[in-house]
C-alpha positions as CSV (number, residue, x, y, z in Angstrom):
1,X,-66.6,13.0,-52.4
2,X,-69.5,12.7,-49.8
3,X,-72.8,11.7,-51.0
4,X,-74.8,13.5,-49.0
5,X,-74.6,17.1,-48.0
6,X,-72.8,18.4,-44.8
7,X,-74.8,21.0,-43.8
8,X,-73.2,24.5,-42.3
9,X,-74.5,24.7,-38.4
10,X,-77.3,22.5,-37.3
11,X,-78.5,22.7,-34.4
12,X,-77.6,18.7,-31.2
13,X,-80.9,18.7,-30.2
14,X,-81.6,15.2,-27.8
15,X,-84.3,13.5,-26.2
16,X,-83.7,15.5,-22.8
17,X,-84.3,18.7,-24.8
18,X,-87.1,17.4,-26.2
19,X,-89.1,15.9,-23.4
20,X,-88.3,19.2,-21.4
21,X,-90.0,21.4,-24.2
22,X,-92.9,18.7,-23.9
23,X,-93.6,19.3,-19.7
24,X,-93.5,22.6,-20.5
25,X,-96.4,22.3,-23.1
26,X,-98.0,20.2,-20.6
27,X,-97.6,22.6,-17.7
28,X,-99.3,25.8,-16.7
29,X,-96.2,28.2,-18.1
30,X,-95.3,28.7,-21.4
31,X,-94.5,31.9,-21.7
32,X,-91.8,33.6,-18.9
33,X,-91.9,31.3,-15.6
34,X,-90.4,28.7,-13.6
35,X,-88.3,27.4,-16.2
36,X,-87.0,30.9,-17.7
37,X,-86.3,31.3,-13.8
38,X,-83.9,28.6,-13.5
39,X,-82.2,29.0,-16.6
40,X,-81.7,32.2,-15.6
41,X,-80.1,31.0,-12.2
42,X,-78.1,28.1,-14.0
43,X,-76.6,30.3,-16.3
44,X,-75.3,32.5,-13.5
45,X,-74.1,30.0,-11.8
46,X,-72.3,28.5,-14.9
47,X,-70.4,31.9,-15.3
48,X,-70.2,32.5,-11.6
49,X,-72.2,35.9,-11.5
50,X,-75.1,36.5,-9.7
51,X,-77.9,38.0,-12.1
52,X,-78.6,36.7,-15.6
53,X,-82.0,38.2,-17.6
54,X,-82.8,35.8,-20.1
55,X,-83.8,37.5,-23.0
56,X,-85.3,36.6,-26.8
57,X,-82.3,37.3,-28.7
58,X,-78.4,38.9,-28.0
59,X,-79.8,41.6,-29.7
60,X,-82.2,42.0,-27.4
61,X,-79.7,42.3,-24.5
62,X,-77.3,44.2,-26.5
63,X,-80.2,46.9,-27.0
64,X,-81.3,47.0,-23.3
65,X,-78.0,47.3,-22.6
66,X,-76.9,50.2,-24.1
67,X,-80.8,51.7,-23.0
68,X,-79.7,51.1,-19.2
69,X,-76.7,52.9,-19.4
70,X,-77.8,56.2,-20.8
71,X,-76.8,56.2,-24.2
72,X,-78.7,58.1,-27.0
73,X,-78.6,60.4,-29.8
74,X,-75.7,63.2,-29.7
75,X,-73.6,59.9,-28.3
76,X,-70.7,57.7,-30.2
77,X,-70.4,53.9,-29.8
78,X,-66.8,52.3,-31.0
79,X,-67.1,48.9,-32.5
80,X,-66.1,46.9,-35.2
81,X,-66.9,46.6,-39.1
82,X,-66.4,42.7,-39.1
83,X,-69.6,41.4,-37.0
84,X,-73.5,40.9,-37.7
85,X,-75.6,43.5,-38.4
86,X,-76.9,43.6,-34.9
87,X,-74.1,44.6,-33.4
88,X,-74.5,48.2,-35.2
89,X,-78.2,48.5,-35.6
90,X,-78.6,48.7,-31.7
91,X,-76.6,51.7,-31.6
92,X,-79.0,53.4,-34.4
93,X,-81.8,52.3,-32.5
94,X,-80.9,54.3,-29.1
95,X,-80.1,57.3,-31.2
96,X,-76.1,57.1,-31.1
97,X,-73.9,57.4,-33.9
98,X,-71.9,54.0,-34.3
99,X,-68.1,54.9,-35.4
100,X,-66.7,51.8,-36.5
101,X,-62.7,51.0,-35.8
102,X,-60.7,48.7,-37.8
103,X,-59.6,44.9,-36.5
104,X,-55.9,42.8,-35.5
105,X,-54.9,40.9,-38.3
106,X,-54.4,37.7,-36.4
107,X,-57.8,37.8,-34.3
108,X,-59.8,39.7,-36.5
109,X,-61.0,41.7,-33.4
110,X,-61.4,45.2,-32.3
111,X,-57.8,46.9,-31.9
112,X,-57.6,48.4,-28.4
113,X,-55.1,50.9,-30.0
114,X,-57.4,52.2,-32.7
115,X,-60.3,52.2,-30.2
116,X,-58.1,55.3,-28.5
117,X,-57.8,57.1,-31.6
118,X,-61.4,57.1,-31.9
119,X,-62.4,58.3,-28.9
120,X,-63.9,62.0,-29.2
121,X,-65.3,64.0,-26.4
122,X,-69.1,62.2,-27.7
123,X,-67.2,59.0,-27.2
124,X,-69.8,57.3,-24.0
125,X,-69.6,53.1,-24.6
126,X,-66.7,50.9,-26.7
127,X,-68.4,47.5,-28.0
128,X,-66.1,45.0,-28.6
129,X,-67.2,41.9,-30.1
130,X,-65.2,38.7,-29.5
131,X,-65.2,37.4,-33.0
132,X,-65.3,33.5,-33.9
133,X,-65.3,33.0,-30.0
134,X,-61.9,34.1,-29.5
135,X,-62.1,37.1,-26.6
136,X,-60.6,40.6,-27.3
137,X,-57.7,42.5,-25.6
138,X,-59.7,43.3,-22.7
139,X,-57.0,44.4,-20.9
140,X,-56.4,47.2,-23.2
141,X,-60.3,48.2,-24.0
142,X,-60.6,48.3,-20.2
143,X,-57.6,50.7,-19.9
144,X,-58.9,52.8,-22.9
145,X,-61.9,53.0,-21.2
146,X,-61.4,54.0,-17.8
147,X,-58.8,56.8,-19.1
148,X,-61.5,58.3,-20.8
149,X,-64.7,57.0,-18.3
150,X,-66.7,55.0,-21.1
151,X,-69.4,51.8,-20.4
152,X,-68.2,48.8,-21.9
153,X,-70.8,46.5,-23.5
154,X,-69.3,43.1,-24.6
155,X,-71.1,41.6,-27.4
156,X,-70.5,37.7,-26.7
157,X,-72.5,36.3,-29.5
158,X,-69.9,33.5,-30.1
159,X,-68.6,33.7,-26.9
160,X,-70.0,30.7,-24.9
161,X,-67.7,29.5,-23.2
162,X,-64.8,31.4,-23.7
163,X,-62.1,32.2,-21.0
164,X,-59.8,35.7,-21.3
165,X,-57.0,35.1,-18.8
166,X,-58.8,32.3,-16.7
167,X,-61.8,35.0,-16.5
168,X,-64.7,33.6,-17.9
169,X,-66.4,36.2,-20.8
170,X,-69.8,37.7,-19.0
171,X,-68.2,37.2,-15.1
172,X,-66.1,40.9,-15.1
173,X,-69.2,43.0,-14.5
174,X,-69.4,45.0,-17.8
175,X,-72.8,44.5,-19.4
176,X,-72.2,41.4,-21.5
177,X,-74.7,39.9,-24.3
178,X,-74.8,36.8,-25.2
179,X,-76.7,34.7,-28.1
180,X,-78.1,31.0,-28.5
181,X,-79.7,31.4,-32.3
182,X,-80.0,28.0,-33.4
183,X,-76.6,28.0,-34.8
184,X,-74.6,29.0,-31.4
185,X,-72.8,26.6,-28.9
186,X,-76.0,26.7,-27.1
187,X,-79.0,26.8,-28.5
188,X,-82.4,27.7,-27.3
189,X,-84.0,28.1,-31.1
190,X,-83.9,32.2,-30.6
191,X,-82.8,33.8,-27.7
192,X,-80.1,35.4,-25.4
193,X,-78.6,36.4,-21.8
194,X,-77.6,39.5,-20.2
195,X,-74.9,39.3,-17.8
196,X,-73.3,41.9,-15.8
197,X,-73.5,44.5,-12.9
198,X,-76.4,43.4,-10.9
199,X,-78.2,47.1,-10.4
200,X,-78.1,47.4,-14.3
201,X,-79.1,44.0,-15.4
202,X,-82.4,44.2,-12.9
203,X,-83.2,47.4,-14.7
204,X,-82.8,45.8,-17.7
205,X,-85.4,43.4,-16.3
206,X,-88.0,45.5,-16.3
207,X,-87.7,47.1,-19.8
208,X,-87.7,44.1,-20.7
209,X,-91.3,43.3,-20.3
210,X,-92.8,46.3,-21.0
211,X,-91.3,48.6,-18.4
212,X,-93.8,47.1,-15.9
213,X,-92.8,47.3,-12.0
214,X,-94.1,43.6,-11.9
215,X,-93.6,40.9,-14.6
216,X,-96.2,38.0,-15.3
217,X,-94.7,35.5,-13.5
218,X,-94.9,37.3,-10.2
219,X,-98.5,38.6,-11.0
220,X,-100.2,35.2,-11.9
221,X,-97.9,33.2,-9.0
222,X,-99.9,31.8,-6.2
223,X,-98.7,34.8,-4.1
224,X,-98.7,37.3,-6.7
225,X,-101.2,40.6,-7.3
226,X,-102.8,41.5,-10.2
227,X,-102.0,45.3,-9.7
228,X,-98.7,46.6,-11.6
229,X,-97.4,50.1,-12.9
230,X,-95.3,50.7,-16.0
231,X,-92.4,52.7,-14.8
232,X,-90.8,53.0,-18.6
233,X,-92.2,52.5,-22.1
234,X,-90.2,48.6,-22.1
235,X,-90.3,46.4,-24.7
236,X,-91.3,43.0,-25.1
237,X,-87.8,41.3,-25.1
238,X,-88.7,38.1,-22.6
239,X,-87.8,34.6,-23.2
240,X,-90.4,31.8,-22.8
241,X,-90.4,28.8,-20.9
242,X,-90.2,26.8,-23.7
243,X,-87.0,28.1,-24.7
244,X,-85.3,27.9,-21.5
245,X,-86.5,24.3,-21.3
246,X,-84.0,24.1,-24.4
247,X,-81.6,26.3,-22.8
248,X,-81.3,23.8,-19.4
249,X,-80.2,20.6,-21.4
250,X,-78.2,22.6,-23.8
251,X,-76.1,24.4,-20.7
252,X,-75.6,20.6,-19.1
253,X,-74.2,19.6,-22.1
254,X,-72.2,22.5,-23.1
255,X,-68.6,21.5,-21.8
256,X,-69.0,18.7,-23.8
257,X,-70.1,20.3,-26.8
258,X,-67.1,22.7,-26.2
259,X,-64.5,19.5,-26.2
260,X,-65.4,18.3,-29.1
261,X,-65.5,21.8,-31.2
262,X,-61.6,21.6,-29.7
263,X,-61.0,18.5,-31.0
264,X,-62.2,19.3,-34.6
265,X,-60.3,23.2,-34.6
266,X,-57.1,21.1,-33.5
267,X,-57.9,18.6,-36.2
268,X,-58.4,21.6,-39.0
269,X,-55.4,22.9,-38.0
270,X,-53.2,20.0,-38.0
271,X,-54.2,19.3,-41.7
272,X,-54.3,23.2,-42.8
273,X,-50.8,24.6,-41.3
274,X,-49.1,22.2,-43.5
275,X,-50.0,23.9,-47.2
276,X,-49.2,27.2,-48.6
277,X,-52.7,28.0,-49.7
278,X,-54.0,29.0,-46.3
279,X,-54.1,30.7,-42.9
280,X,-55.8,29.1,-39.7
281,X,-57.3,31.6,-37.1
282,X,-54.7,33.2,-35.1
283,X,-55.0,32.4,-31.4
284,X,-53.4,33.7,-27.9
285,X,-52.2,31.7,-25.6
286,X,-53.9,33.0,-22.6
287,X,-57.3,32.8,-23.7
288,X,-59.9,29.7,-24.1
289,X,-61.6,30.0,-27.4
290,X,-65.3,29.0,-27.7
291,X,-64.5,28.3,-31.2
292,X,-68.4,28.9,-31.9
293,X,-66.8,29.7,-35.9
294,X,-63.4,28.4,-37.8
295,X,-62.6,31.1,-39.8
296,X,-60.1,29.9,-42.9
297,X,-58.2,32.4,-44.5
298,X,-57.4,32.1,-48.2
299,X,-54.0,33.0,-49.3
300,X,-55.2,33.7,-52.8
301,X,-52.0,34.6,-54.2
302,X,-51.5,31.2,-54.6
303,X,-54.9,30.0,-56.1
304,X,-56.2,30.5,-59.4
305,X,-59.7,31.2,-57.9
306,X,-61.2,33.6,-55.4
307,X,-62.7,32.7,-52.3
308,X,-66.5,32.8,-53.6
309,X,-65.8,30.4,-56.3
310,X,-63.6,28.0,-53.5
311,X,-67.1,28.0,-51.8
312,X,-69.1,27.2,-54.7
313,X,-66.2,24.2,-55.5
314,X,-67.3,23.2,-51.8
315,X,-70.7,23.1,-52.7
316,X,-70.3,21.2,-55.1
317,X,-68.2,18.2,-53.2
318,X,-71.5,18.4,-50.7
319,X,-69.7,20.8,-48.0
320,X,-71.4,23.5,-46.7
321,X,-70.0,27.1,-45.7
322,X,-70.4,30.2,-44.7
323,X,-68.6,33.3,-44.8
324,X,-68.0,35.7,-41.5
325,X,-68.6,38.7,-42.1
326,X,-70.0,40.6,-44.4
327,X,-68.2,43.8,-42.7
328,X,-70.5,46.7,-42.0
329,X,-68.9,49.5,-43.7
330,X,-70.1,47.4,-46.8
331,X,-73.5,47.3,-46.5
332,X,-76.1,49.9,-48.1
333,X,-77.3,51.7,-44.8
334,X,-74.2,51.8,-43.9
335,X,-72.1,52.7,-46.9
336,X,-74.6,55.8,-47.6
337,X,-75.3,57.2,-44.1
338,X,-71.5,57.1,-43.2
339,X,-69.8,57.6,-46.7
340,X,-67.7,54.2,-45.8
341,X,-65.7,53.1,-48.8
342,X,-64.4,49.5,-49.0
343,X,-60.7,50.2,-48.1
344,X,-61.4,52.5,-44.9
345,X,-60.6,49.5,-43.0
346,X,-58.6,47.8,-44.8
347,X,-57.5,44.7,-42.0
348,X,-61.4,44.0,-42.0
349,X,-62.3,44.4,-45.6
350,X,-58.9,42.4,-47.3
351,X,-59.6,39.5,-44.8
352,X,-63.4,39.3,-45.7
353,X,-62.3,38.6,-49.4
354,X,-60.4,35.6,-48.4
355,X,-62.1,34.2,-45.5
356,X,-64.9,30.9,-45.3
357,X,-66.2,29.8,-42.0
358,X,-65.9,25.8,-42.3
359,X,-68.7,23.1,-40.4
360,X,-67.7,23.0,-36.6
361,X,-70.2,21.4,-34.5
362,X,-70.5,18.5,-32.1
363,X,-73.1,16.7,-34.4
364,X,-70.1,16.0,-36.7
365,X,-68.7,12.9,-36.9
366,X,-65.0,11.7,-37.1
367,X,-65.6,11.3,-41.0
368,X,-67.3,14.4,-41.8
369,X,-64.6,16.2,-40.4
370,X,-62.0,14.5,-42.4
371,X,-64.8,14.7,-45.5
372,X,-64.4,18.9,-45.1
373,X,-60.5,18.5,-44.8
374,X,-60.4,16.3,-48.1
375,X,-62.6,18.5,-49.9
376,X,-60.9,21.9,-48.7
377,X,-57.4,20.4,-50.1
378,X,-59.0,18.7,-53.2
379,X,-60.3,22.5,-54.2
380,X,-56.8,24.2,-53.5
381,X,-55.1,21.5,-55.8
382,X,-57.2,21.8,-58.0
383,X,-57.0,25.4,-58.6
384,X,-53.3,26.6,-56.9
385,X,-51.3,28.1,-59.3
């Protein structure tokens, strides 16, 4: 058993990252400038797009988002019970209702086909959210949505870099959000991107900074003017400069970061496909998974414990986990506006009970994966029945 604990998601923060956050202390622009600018234009490039707003969280862009396109209250949003919180709460802050749809079995995202059933004539915007990194059908959203003439908003928390069909997720034109929290594939501390159709994401520039027809950066410039005129009551969504000096490093490094959370998923599922006692993510062939999370499933018919106790065990041998998600329908607010009972969607809520999200991160080392693999089996052993 380790000696030391293995914590769940830290963040690979270098010397580059640090001495870039250092010349920004050091420089005239903290806040949104020069730096936020670039990141902005890197991160565009990466995806091949042409506009990228950074913003100070996904849920930032995920709100603005759904603001630019209209929606509010009298208006449904179709997404899914197994993501963050976020995801929903956006929707209750513009107003709409948030009807939640059920999830494949294999993926554990959206199902395109229950989507359709869903839609009503209040139906405006379908949210999918590409869970664990791996991208939804979205083929079949796209078709449900253009029979019926819905937005599409991608929430693409987990979805850095992730490829649907050799399409890169963010490059289609749908409003897509995307997250770097200190535990994503790219990190900028706190903080997000909003890709998408150019038109909409430069109106979301401007709400988010107030609604004001000239942002900082342009007004305190060398060639700038103090006068500007708030065209919408904004918000205050911008990221600073000291992020983005994060974000520049951490989008150089990214492929590499990607290869080696490739190397550890192949390595988990080389050891876990041989026993009975479990059930690696389920993955299509014609996507590239970001594998930002490594979902185990639990086949707990064969254990003699349940999946909160197997984390507790894995505690205990020094192995940190987590568990996603907690699905929506579960959850107070939720549960009391909507009336949700556990087994309304019964793919999302049977999987939740069995599923732990195992360390997967470039930081670890050849040995703390095979310390997680050890420990993993040493608990099933212990406890099958």
């Amino acid at each position: 058993m380790r000696s030391n604990f293995l914590p769940f998601a830290p963040p690979f923060i270098s010397d580059e990252e640090i001495e870039e956050v250092s010349d920004t202390l050091s420089s005239d622009w903290i806040t949104t400038g020069p730096k936020t600018r670039l990141f902005e234009s890197r991160f565009a490039e990466f995806l091949g797009v042409t506009e990228a707003l950074a913003v100070n969280s996904c849920t930032a862009g995920l709100h603005l988002a759904l603001v630019v396109l209209g929606i509010g209250p009298g208006d449904e949003v179709i997404t899914t019970p197994m993501t963050f919180c976020a995801t929903v709460n956006v929707i209750e802050h513009v107003g709409a209702r948030p009807v939640l749809v059920d999830v494949e079995p294999d993926t554990l995202n959206i199902s395109p086909d229950l989507v359709e059933r869903a839609v009503t004539s209040k139906t405006k915007c379908i949210m999918p959210v590409h869970y664990a990194g791996h991208p939804c059908e979205m083929d079949a959203i796209t078709g449900v949505a253009r029979s019926h003439g819905l937005f599409i908003v991608e929430d693409a928390a987990h979805a850095l870099p992730a490829r649907y069909k050799d399409q890169m997720v963010g490059s289609t034109g749908n409003l897509t959000a995307f997250s770097f929290y200190a535990t994503k594939n790219l990190t900028t501390a706190e903080g997000g991107m909003l890709t998408g159709d150019s038109d909409l994401v430069e109106r979301a520039r401007v709400l988010s900074l107030h609604g004001m027809s000239r942002d900082a950066w342009k007004r305190y410039g060398k060639e700038g003017s103090w006068y500007y005129e708030v065209v919408y009551p904004g918000y205050k969504y911008n990221m600073t400069d000291i992020q983005a000096a994060l974000g520049l490093h951490q989008l150089k490094k990214l492929p590499g970061f990607q290869e080696r959370r490739k190397k550890i998923a192949a390595r988990y599922d080389e050891a876990f496909t041989r026993y009975p006692y479990f059930e690696v993510p389920g993955r299509r062939p014609y996507v590239e998974h970001a594998w930002h999370l490594y979902v185990l499933r639990l086949n707990l018919e064969t254990l003699r414990i349940d999946r909160n106790k197997f984390i507790e065990e894995l505690h205990a041998r020094n192995i940190g986990t987590s568990v996603h998600f907690i699905p929506i329908h579960l959850h107070p607010y939720y549960r009391d506006k909507y009336g949700y009972r556990p087994g309304d969607f019964p793919v999302a809520y049977s999987n939740y009970l069995r599923m732990i999200s195992l360390p997967i991160y470039p930081r670890m080392s050849d040995r703390d994966v095979e310390d997680v693999i050890e420990a993993v089996l040493d608990v099933a052993e212990t406890y099958k029945r």
